[in-house]
C-alpha positions as CSV (number, residue, x, y, z in Angstrom):
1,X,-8.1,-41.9,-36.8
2,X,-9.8,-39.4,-39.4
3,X,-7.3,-40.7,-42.4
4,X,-8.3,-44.4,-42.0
5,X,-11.8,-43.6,-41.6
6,X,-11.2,-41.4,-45.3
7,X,-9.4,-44.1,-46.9
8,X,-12.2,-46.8,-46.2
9,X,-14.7,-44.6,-47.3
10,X,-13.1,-43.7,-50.6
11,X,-12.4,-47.4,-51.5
12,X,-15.9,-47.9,-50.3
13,X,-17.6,-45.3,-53.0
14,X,-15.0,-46.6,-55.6
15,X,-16.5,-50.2,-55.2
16,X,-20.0,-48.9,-55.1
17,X,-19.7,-47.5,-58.3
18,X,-18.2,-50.1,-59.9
19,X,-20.8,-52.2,-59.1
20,X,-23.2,-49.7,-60.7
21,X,-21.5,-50.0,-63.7
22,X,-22.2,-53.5,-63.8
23,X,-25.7,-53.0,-63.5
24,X,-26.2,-50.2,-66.1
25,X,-28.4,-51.5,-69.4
26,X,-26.1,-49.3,-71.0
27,X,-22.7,-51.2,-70.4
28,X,-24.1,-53.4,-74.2
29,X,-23.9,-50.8,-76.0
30,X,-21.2,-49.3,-74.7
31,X,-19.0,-52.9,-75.4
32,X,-20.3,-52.4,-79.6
33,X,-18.7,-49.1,-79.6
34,X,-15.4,-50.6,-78.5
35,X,-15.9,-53.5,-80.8
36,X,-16.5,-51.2,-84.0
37,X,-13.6,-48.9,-83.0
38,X,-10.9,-51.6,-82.6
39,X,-12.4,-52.7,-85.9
40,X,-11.5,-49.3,-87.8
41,X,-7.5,-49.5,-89.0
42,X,-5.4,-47.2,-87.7
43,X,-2.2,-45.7,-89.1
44,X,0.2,-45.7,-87.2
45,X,2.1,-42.3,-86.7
46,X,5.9,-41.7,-85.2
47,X,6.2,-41.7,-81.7
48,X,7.0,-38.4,-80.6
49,X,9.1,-37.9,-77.3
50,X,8.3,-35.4,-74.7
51,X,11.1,-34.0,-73.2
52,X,11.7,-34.8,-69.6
53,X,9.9,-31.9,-67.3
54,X,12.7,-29.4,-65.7
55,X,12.7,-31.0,-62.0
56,X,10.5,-27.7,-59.4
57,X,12.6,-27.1,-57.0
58,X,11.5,-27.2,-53.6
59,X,10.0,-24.2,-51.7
60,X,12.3,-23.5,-48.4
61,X,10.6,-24.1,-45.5
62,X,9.0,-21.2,-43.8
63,X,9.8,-20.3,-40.4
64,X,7.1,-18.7,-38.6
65,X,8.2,-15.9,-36.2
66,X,8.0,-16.9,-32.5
67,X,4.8,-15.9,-31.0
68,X,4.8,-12.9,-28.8
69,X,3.5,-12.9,-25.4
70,X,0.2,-11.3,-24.8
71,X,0.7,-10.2,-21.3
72,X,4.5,-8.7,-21.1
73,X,4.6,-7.7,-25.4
74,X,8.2,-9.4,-25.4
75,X,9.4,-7.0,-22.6
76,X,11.6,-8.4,-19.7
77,X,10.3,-9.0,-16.4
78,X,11.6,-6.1,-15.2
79,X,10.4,-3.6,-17.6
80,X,6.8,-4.9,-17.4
81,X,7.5,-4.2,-13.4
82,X,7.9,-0.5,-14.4
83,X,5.9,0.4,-16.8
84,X,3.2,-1.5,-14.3
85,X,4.5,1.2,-11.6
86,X,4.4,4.2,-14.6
87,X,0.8,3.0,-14.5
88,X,-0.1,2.6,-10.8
89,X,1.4,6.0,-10.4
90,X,-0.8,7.8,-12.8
91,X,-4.3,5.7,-12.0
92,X,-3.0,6.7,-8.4
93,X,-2.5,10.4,-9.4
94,X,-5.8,11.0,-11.7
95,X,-7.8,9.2,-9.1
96,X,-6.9,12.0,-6.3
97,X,-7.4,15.0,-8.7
98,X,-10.6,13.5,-10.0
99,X,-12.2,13.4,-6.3
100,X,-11.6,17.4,-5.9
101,X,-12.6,17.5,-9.8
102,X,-15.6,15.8,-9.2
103,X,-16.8,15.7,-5.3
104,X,-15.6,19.3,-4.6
105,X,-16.9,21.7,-5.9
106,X,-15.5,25.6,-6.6
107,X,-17.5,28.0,-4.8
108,X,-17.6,31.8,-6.2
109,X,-15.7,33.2,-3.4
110,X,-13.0,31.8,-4.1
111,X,-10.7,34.8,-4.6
112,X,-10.9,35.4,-0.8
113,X,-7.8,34.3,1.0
114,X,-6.6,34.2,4.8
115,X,-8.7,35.9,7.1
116,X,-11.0,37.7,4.7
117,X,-13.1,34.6,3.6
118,X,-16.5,35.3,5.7
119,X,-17.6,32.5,7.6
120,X,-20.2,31.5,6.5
121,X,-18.6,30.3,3.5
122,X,-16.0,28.8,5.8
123,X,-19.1,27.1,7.3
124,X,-20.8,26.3,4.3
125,X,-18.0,24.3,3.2
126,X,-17.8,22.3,6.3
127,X,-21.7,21.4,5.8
128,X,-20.9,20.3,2.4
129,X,-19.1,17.5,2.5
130,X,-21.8,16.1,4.8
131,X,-20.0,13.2,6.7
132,X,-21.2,11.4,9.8
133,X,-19.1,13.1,11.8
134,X,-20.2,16.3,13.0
135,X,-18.1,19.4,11.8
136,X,-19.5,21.8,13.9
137,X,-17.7,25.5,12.9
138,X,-16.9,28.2,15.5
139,X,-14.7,30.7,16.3
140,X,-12.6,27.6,17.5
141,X,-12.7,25.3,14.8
142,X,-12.1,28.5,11.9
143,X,-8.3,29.1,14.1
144,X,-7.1,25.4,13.0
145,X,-8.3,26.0,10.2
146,X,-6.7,28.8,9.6
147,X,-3.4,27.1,10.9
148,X,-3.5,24.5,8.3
149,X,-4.3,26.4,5.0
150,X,-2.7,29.6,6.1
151,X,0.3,29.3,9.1
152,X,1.5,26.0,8.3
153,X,0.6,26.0,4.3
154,X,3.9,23.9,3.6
155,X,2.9,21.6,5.9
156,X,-0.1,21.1,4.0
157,X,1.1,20.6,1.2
158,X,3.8,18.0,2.0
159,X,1.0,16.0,3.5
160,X,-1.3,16.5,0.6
161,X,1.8,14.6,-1.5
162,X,2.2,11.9,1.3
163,X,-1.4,11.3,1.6
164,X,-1.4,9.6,-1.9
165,X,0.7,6.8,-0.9
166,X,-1.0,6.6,3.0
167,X,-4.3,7.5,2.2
168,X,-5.9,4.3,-0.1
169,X,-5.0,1.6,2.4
170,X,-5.9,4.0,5.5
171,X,-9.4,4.3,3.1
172,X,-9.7,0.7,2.5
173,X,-9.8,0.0,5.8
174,X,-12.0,2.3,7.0
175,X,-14.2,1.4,4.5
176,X,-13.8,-2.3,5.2
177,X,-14.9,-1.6,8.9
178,X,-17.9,0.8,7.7
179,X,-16.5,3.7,9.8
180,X,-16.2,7.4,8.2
181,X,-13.7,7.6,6.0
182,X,-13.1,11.5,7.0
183,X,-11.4,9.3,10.0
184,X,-8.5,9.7,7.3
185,X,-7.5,13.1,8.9
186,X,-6.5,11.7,12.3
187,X,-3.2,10.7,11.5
188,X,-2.7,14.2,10.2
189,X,-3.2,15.4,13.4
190,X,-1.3,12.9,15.1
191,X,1.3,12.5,13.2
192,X,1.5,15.1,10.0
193,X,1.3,11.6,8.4
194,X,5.1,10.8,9.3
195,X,5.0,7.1,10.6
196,X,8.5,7.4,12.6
197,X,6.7,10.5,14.6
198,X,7.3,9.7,18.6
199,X,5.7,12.3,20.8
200,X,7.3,13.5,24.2
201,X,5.0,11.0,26.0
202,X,6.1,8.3,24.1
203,X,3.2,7.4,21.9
204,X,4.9,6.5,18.1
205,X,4.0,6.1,14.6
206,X,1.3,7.7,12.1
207,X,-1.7,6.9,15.0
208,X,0.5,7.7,17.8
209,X,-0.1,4.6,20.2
210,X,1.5,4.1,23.9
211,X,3.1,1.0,23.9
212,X,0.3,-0.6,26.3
213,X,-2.7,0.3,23.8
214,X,-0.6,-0.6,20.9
215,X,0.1,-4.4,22.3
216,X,-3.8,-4.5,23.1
217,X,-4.3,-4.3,19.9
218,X,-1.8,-7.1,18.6
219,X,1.3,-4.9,17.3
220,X,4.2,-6.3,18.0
221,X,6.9,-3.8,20.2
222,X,10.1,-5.2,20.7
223,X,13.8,-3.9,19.5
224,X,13.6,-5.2,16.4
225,X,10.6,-4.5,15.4
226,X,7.8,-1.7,16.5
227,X,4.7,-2.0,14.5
228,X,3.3,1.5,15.6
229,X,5.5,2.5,12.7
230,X,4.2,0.0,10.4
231,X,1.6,2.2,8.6
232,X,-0.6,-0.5,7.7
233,X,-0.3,-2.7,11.1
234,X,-1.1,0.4,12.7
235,X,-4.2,1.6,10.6
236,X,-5.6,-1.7,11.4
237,X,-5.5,-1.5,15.0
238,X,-6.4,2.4,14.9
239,X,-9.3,1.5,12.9
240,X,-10.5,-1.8,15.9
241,X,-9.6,0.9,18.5
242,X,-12.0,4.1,17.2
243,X,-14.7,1.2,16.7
244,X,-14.7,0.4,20.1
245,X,-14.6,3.7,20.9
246,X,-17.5,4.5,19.0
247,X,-19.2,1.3,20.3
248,X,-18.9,3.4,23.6
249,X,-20.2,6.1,22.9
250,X,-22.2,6.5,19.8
251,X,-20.9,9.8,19.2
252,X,-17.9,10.5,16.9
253,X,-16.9,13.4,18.8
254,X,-16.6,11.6,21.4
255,X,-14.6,8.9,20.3
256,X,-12.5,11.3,18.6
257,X,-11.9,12.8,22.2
258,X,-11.2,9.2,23.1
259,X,-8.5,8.8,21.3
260,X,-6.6,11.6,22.1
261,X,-6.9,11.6,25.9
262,X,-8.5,8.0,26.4
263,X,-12.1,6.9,27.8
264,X,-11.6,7.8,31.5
265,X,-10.8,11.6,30.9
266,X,-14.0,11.5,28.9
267,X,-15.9,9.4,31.3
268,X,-14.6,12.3,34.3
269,X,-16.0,15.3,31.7
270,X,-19.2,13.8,31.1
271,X,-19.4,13.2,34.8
272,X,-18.4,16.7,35.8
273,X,-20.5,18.3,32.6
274,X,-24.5,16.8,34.5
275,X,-24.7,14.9,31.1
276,X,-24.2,11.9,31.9
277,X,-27.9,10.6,31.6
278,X,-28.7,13.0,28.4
279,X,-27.5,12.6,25.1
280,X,-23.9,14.7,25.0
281,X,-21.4,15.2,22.4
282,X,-17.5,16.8,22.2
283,X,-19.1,20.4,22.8
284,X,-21.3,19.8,25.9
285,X,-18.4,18.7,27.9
286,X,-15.6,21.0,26.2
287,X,-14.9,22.9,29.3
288,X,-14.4,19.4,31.4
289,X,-11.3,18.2,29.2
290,X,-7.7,18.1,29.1
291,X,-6.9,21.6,27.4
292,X,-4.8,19.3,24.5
293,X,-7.9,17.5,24.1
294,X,-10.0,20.5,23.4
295,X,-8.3,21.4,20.8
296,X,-8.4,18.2,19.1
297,X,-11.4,18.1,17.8
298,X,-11.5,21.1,16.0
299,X,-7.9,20.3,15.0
300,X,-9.7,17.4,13.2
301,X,-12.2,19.4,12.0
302,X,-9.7,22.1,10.1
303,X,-7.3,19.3,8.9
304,X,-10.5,17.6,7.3
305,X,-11.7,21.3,5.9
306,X,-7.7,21.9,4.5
307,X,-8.1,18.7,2.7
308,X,-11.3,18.5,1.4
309,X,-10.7,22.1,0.2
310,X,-7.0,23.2,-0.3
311,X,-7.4,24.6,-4.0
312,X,-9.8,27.1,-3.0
313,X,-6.7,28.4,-1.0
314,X,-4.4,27.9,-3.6
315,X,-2.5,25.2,-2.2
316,X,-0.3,23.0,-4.4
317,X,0.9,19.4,-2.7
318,X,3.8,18.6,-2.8
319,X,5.8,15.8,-4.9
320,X,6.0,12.5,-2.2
321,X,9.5,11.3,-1.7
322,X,7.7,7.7,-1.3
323,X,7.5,5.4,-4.0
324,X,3.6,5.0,-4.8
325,X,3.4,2.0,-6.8
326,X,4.7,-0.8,-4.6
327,X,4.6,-4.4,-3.8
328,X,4.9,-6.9,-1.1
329,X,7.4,-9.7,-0.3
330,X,7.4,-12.2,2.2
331,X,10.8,-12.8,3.6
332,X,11.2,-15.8,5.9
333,X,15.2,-15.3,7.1
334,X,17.1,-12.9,8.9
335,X,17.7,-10.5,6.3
336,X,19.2,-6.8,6.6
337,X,18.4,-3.5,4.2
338,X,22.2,-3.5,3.2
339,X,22.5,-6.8,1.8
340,X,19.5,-5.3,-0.9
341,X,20.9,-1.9,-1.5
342,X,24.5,-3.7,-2.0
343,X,22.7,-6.1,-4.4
344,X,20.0,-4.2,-6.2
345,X,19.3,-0.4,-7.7
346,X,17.4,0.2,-4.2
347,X,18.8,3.2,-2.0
348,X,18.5,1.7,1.8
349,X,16.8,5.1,2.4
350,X,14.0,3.9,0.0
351,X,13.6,0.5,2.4
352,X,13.6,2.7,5.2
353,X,11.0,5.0,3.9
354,X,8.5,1.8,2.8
355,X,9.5,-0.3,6.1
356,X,9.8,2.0,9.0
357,X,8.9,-1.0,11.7
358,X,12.3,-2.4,11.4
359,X,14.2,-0.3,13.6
360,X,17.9,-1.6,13.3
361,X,17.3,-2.2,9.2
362,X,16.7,-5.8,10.1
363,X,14.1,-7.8,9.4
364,X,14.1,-10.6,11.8
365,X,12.9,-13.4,10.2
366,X,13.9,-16.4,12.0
367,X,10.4,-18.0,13.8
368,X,8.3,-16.5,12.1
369,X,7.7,-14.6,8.3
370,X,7.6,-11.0,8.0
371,X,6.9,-8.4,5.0
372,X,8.9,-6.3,2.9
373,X,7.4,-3.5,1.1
374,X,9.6,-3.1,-2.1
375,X,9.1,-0.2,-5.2
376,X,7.0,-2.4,-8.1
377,X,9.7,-1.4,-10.4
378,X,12.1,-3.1,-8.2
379,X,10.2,-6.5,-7.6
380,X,11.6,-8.6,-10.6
381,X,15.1,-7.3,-9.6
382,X,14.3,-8.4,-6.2
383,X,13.3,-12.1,-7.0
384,X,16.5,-12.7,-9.8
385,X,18.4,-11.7,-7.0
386,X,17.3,-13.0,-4.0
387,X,19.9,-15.9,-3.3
388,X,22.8,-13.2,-3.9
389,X,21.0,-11.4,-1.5
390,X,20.6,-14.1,1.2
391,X,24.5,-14.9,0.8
392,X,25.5,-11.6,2.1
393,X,24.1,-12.4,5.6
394,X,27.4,-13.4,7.2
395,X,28.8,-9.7,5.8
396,X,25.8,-7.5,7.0
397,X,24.5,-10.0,10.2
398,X,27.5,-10.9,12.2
399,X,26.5,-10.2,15.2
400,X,22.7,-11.4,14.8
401,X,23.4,-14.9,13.5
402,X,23.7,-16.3,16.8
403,X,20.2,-16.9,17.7
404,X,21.2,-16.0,21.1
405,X,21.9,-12.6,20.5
406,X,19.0,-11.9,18.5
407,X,16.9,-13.4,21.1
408,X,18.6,-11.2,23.7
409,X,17.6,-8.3,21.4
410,X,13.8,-9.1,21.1
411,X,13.5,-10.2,25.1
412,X,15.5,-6.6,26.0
413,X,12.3,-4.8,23.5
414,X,9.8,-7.4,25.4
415,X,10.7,-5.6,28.5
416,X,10.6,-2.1,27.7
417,X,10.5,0.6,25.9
418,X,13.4,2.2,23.9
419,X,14.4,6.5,23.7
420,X,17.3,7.4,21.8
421,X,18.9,10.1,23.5
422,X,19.1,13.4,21.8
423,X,21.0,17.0,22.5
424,X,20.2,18.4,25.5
425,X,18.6,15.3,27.5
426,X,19.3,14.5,31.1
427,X,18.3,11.2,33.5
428,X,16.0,13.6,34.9
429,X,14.0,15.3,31.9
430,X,13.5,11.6,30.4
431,X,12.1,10.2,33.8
432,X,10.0,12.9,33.8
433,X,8.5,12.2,30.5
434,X,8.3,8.6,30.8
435,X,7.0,8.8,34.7
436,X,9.6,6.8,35.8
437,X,12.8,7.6,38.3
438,X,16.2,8.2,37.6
439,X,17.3,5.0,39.4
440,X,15.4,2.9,37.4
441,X,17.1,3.8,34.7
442,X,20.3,4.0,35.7
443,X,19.5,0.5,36.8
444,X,18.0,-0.9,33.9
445,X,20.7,0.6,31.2
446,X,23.7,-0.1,34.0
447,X,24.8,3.6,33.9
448,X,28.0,4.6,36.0
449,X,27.9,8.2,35.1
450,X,24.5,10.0,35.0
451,X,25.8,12.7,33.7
452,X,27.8,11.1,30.7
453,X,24.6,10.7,28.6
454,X,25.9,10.2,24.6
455,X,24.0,11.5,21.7
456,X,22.0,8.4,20.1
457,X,22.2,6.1,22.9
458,X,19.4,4.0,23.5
459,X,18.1,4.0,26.9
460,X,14.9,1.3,28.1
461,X,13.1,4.0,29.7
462,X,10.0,1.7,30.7
């Protein structure tokens, strides 16, 4: 519309000023002046011809270059996913040296090692980092430590490397449930932060939950899937259950000591201890508990110190096998780790590492969606290959495409719990651990010869 608008106001001014003209007292004697010059005779001289202009030739048209993406610089989808990773890695790895750098500090006694530092540094330390959770020191507390940053100083470090993948969701949580994040070192001490960890008892996963508390607390337990070994499922209902705990009994010792050996052992100390209508903590009613849970809490105490301080005894962490930088899919059919790894650059050790809860490499997505935790440098790969991966389920999931059998799988993990036998098991040493008799499970795994146990065999041994 701007053109027309132009047009009319250009033929506009031209009439305008035409009309002027006419008006002008000057247009008389302007008229003379023509008069006398057409008057004047005029020789005439020889027409002279211009020669005809050399034709321009016309510029070639310009062609701009395309313009390049702000966000990805022109790089593939897949690249951008790694150099995103390169960068979560190293935010991820500044960010834990800068909280010793800056939060920790270096004391001047650092030069003593093993059983020469005196304790009142040792105890010094511990009052430093000033936490809501009391870390008492004692003769007690200073032998865990002294298992962590001397004994067991490998150990250390491999869970000084793991604990920058674990720890900043296990943090977020806490934080998002404003409990102590120095709560962070219990599934050191649970687990040495190894989320396929099953104890003797039967309690699994980074927090180490029985099957009963762990389906209290929503996780899903069944022979597909076991969510005490999904390390996020599980921090979430670790963090509900130490709330409670703590909702019990105000004291974080206490709730600590909870956890371990449960709220009626600690109701029967507090009992037995005379404290039970005076304000008590872990160390008034130490003599009243399981001897496991008496070393608990200073097991706590000396995995929190190793952390908080493992430079000042020389302790390097070790490199974490685990991919740092990672990402989430949600998968919504029956899909199996092999049908990736055959697919995509993705070792199904990888998928096992980052999805532990899947127990038979299959994700069991047929009523419901589950998650896949994938390596951010793999997640482009992932999604430009995802139907080629879904077409491979008739290779890899034979046996589980008949709902039926799958169904079969997941009522079989309803009803029990699952032990894979190892060397050296009998009938009799796993009813023992799992307080159950031999004839149950010889009946519930239809065994004809107790004695003809096999290596690897699963047995439902509750």
């Amino acid at each position: 519309m701007k053109y027309p608008v132009l047009l009319l106001s250009l033929l506009l001014l031209a009439g305008s000023s035409a009309s002027a003209a006419e008006r002008s007292p000057r247009k008389k004697n302007r008229e003379t002046a023509v008069d006398i010059a057409q008057s004047i005779p005029v020789t005439p001289t020889p027409a002279v011809v211009a020669p005809e202009p050399e034709p321009i030739p016309e510029p070639e048209p310009q062609v701009e270059p395309a313009p390049v993406n702000d966000i990805t610089l022109g790089f593939t989808a897949q690249q951008t996913d790694s150099l995103l990773a390169v960068w979560h890695e190293r935010l991820r790895s500044d960010s834990f040296a800068d909280f010793f750098d800056r939060y920790i500090g270096i004391d001047s006694l650092i030069e003593h090692a093993g059983n020469t530092v005196p304790d009142s540094l040792y105890a010094g330390r511990l009052r430093a980092l000033v936490s809501p959770i009391p870390l008492a020191y004692n003769t007690v507390v200073k032998d865990r430590i002294n298992l962590y940053v001397n004994k067991q100083r490998e150990m250390t470090a491999r869970i000084l490397g793991t604990s920058q993948y674990y720890f900043p969701f296990i943090e977020e949580e806490l934080l998002k449930a404003d409990l102590p994040v120095e709560l962070r070192a219990m599934p050191i001490i649970e687990s040495a932060l190894i989320p396929t960890a099953t104890s003797r008892m039967g309690a699994v996963g980074l927090w180490q939950f029985m099957p009963t508390t762990a389906k209290s607390y929503g996780l899903e337990i069944n022979s597909m899937v076991d969510e005490r070994r999904d390390p996020v499922r599980s921090t979430q209902a670790a963090v509900r259950y130490l709330r409670d705990l703590y909702n019990l009994y105000g004291d974080w010792t206490l709730a600590i000591a909870a956890y371990n050996c449960g709220p009626g052992n600690v109701n029967k100390a507090i009992a037995r201890s005379g404290t039970v209508n005076k304000s008590h903590s872990f160390w008034d009613i130490y003599d009243h508990l399981p001897p496991e849970t008496r070393g608990y809490v200073p097991a706590f105490i000396g995995a929190t110190y190793a952390y908080a301080y493992h430079r000042q005894h020389n302790i390097d962490l070790h490199e974490t096998p685990i991919p740092i930088a990672v990402d989430t899919i949600r998968v919504n059919r029956l899909l199996h780790f092999g049908q990736i790894a055959s697919t995509i650059d993705l070792p199904i050790e990888v998928l096992r590492q980052l999805n532990p809860q899947y127990k038979l490499d299959i994700i069991p997505a047929t009523t419901k969606p589950y998650t896949l935790i994938l390596p951010q440098r793999n997640i482009a790969q992932y999604i430009a290959h995802e139907q080629e991966i879904h077409a491979k389920d008739s290779t890899y999931l034979k046996e589980y495409m008949n709902p039926v059998n799958l169904n079969k799988k997941l009522r079989e993990g309803i009803l029990g719990t699952t032990y894979i036998v190892k060397r050296g098991d009998t009938l009799g040493a796993i009813a023992r651990r799992y307080h159950v008799t031999v004839s149950q499970l010889i009946r519930w795994n239809n065994i004809r010869n107790a004695k003809a146990l096999r290596i690897g065999q699963r047995l439902r041994v509750g």
